[in-house]
C-alpha positions as CSV (number, residue, x, y, z in Angstrom):
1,X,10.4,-49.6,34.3
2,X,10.7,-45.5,35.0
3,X,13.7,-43.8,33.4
4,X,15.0,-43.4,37.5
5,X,15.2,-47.3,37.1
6,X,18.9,-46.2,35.3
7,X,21.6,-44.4,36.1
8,X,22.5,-40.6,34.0
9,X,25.3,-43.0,32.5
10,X,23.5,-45.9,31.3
11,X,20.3,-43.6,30.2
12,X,22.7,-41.6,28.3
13,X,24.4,-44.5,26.7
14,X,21.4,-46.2,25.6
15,X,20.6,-42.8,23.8
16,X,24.0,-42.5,22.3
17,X,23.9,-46.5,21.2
18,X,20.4,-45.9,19.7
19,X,20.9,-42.5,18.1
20,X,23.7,-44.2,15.7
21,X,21.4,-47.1,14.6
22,X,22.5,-49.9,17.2
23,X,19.8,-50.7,19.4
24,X,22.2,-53.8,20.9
25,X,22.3,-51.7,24.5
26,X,18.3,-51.6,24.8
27,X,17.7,-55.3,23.4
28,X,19.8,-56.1,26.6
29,X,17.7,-54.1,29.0
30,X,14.7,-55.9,27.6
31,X,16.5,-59.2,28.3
32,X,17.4,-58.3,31.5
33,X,14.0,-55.9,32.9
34,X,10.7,-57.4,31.6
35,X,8.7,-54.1,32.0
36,X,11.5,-52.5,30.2
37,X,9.8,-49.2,28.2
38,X,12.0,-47.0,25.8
39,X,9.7,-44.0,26.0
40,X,10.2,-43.1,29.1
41,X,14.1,-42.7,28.2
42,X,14.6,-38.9,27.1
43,X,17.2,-36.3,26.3
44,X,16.8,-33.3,29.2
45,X,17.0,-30.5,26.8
46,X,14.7,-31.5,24.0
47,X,12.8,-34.5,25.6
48,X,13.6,-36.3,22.4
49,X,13.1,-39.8,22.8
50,X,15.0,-43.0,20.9
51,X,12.0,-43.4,18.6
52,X,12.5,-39.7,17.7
53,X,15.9,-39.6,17.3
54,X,15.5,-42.8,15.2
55,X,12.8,-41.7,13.1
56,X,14.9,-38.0,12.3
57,X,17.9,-40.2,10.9
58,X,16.0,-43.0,9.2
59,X,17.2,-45.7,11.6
60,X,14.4,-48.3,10.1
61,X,15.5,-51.1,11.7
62,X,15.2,-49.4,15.2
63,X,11.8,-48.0,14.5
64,X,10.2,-51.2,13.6
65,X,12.1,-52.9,16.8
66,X,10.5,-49.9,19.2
67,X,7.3,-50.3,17.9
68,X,6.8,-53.8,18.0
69,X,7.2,-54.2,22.0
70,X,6.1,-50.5,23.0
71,X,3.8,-50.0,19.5
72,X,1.2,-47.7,22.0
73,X,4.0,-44.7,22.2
74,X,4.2,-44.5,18.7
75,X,3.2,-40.9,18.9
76,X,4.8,-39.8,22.2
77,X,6.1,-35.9,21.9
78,X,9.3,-34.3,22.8
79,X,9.9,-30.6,24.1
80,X,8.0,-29.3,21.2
81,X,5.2,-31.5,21.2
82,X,7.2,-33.1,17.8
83,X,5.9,-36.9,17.4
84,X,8.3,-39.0,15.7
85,X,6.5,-37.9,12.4
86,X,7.0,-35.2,12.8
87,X,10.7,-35.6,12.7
88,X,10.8,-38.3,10.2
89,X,8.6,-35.9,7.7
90,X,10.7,-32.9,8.4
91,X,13.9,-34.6,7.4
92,X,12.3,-36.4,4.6
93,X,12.8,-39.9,5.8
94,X,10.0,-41.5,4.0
95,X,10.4,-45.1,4.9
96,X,10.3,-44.0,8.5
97,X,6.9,-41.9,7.8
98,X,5.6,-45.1,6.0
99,X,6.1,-47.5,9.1
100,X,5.2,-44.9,11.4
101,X,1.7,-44.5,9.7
102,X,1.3,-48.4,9.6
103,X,2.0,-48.6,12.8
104,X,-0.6,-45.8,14.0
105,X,0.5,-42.9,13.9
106,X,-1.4,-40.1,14.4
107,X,-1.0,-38.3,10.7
108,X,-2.6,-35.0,11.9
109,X,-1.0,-34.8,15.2
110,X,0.2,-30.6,16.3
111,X,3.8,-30.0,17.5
112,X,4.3,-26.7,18.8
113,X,2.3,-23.8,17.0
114,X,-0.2,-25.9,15.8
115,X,2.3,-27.7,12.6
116,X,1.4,-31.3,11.4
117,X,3.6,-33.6,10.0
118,X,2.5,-32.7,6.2
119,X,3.2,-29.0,6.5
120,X,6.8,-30.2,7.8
121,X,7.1,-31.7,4.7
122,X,5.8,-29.1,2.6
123,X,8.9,-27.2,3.9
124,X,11.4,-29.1,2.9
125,X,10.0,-29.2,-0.6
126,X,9.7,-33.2,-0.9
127,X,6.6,-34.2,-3.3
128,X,7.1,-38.0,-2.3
129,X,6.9,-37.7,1.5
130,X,3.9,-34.5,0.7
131,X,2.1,-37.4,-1.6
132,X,2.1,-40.2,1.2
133,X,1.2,-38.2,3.8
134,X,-2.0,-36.6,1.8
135,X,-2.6,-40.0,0.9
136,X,-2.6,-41.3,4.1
137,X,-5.5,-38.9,4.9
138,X,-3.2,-35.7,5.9
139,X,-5.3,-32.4,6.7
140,X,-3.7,-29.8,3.8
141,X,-6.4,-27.4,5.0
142,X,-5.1,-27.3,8.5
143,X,-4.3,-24.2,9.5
144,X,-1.5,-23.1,12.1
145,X,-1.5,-20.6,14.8
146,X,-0.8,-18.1,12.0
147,X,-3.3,-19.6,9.8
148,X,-0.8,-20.8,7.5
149,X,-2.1,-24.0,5.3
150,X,0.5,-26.5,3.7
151,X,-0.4,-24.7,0.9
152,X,0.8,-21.1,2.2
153,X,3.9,-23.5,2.9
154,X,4.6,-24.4,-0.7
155,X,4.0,-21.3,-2.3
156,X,7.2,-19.8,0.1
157,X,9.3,-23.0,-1.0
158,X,8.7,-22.9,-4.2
159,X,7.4,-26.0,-4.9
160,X,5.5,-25.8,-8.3
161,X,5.0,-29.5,-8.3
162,X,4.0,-30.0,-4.2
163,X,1.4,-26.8,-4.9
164,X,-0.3,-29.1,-8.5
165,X,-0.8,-32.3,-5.8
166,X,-2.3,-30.1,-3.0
167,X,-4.8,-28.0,-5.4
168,X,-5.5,-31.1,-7.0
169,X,-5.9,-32.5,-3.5
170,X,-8.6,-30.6,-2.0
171,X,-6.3,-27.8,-0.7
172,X,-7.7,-24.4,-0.6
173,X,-5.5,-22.1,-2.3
174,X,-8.1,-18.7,-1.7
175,X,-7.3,-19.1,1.6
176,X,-5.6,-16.2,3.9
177,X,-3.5,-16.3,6.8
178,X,-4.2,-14.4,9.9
179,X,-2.7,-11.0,8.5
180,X,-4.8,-11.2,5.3
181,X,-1.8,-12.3,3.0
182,X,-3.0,-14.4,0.5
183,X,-0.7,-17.3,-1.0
184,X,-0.2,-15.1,-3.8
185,X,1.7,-12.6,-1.8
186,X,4.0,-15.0,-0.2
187,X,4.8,-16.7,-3.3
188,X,5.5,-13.2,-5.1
189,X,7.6,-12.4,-1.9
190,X,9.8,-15.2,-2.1
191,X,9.8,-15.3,-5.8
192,X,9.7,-18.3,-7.7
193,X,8.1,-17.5,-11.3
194,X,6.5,-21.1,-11.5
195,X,4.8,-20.9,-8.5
196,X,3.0,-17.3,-9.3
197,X,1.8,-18.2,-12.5
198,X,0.4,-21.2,-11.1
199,X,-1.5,-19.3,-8.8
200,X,-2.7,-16.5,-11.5
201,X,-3.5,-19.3,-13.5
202,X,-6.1,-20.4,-11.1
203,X,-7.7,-17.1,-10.9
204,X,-6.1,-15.1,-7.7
205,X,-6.9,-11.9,-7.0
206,X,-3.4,-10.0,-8.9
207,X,-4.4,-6.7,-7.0
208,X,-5.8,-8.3,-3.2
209,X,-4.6,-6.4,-0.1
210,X,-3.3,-7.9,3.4
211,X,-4.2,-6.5,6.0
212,X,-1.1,-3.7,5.6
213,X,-2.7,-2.6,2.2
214,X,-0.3,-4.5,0.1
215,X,-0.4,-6.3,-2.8
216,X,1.4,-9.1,-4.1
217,X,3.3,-6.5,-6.3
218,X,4.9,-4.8,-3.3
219,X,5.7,-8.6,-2.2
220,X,7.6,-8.6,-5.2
221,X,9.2,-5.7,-4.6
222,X,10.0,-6.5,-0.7
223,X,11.2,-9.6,-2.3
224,X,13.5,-7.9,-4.5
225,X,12.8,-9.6,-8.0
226,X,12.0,-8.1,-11.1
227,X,10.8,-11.1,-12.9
228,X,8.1,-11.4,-10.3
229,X,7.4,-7.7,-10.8
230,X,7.7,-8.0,-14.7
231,X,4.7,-11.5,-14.4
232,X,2.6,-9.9,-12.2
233,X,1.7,-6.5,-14.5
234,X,1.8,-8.7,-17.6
235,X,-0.9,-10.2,-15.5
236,X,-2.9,-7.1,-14.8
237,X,-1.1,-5.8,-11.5
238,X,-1.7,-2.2,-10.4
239,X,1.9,-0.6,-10.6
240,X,0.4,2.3,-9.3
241,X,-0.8,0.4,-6.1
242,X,-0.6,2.1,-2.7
243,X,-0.2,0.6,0.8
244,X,-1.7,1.4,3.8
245,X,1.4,3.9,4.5
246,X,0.9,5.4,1.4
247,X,3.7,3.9,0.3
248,X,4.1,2.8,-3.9
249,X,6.2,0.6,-5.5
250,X,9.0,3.4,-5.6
251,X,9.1,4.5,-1.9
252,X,9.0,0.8,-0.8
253,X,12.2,-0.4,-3.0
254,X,13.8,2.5,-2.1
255,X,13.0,2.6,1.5
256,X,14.7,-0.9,0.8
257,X,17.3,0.1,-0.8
258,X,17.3,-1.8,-3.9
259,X,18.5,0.0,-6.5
260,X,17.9,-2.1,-8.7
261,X,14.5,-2.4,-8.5
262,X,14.3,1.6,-8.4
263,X,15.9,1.4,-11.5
264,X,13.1,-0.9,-13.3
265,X,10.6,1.0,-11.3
266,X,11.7,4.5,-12.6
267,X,13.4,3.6,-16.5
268,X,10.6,0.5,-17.2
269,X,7.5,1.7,-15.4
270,X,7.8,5.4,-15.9
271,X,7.7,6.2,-12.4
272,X,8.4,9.9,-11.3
273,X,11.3,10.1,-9.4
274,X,10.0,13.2,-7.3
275,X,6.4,11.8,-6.5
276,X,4.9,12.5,-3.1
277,X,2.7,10.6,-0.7
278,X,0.4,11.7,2.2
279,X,3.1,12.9,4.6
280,X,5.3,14.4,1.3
281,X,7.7,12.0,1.3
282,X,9.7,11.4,-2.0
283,X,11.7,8.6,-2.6
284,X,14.3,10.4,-1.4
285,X,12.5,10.6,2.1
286,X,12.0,6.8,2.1
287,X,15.7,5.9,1.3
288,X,16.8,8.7,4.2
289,X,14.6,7.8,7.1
290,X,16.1,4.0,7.0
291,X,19.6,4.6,6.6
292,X,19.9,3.9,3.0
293,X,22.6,6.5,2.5
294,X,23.9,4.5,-0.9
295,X,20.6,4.6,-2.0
296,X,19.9,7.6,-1.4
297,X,22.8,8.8,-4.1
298,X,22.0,6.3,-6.2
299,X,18.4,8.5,-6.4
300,X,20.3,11.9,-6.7
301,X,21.9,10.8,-9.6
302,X,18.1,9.9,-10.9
303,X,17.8,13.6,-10.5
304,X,15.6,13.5,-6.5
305,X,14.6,16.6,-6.2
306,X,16.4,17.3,-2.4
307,X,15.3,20.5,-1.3
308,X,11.8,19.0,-1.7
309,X,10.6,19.2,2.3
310,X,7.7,16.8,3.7
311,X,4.4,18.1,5.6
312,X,6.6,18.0,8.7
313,X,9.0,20.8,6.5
314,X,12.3,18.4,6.7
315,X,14.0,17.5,3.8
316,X,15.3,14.2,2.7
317,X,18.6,15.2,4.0
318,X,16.9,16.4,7.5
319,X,16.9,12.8,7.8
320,X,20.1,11.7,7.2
321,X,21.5,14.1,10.0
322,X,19.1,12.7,12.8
């Protein structure tokens, strides 16, 4: 049977019926059309079929009932190339990933951008869904079109927990992604203490550069924590670290404008307030060529220097009038 085998009403009603868990509408058309197949039934926008839709909202009963007289389209793809893993891993349904898998599934199947169904799960931060799926013979090495791993994947959602069962897994926490950040930097970016101590614990590189000269101490900073910050020295961190823009800790945060970390930067770390990089830019310079005009007071009450001019002879307040 061919999806033109119904009319828009009935297709979409079957859909509707099946979406919500009652699969009454295509029992009947099974009854009634022997070569009756559910796959070929698909939402236009998304090409999301009943097994997908069924599998996102845990809908065991329907998945087991699909599978059993269609069991070959077990890992038929939507729009995004999503199998119904895929869905039933990204929204943590883990009886649905359990009966997809023992029903075939392909466990290492790509949506879109090269993601499989485990790296989904890393996302959403659930260890028990993460733990079948590696069990089940998941790739946690995989990498994506960005060469994100499921362990680059933890280490932004904070999972200190997910990050143990990967490492202890197999999974390959020196690797980088395509822009040389290591999962060091995106765990200081998106700052979750447990997480970054983990990683320093297993030796990472405290002072590596990506591939825009920074270190996982200007993560911290673009991440706007000061606990991160504070771990990271305590563990050897350059504070004195430039980027490939010539940019330190100080013209980052306050290119920022986060005045707060200016604050630890300048009182804690000792910074000076007046320091130049290549071009002569100050602090002051930072804050004024993005706008930051609250920050910029903030650092003339530091005592910013403003009639301090760059190599291009404008002064901070140049800036603020262009």
């Amino acid at each position: 049977m061919t999806e033109t085998s119904l009319t828009p009403h009935e297709k979409n009603k079957i859909l509707k019926q099946a979406q919500a868990g009652n699969i009454q509408l295509v029992e009947d058309f099974k009854t009634r059309i022997p070569n009756f197949h559910w796959s070929v039934l698909k939402y236009d926008k998304t090409g999301d079929t009943i097994l997908h839709c069924a599998s996102r909202l845990g809908h065991s009963d329907t998945v087991r009932y699909l599978l059993s007289f269609q069991p070959s389209a077990v890992d038929c793809k939507n729009n995004d190339d999503k199998t119904a893993l895929h869905e039933a891993a990204q929204f943590s349904q883990r009886e649905i990933v359990r009966i997809l898998i023992e029903n075939g599934a392909d466990i290492n199947a790509l949506k879109r951008a090269d993601w499989t169904p485990v790296m989904l799960a890393c996302t959403k931060g659930d260890y028990e869904t993460v733990k079948l799926l590696a069990d089940s013979g998941a790739l946690i090495n995989y990498k994506n079109k960005d060469g994100w791993t499921s362990v680059h994947l933890t280490a932004r959602e904070g999972s200190g927990e997910i990050l143990r069962l990967l490492v202890e897994r197999g999974g390959d926490y020196k690797i980088k992604t395509k822009n040389g950040r290591s999962v060091l930097h995106i765990a200081a970016l998106h700052g979750n203490g447990e997480v970054v101590e983990i990683l320093l614990n297993l030796g990472l590189d405290v002072n590596g550069k990506d591939n825009c000269g920074n270190t996982p101490l200007h993560e911290a900073v673009l991440g706007r924590s000061v606990e991160i910050c504070r771990i990271l020295i305590q563990n050897g961190a350059d504070i004195h670290c430039v980027n490939n823009v010539d940019f330190n800790l100080l013209h980052l945060a306050s290119s920022e404008g986060y005045d707060d970390l200016i604050s630890f930067i300048v009182k804690e770390l000792g910074f000076d307030i007046n320091a130049t990089n290549s071009n002569g830019f100050t602090a002051l310079h930072c804050a004024a060529r993005k706008g930051q005009r609250d920050t910029f007071q903030f650092l003339m009450m530091l005592g910013c220097d403003q009639s301090l001019r760059d190599k291009f002879n404008r002064t901070a307040s140049d800036y603020l009038k262009s």
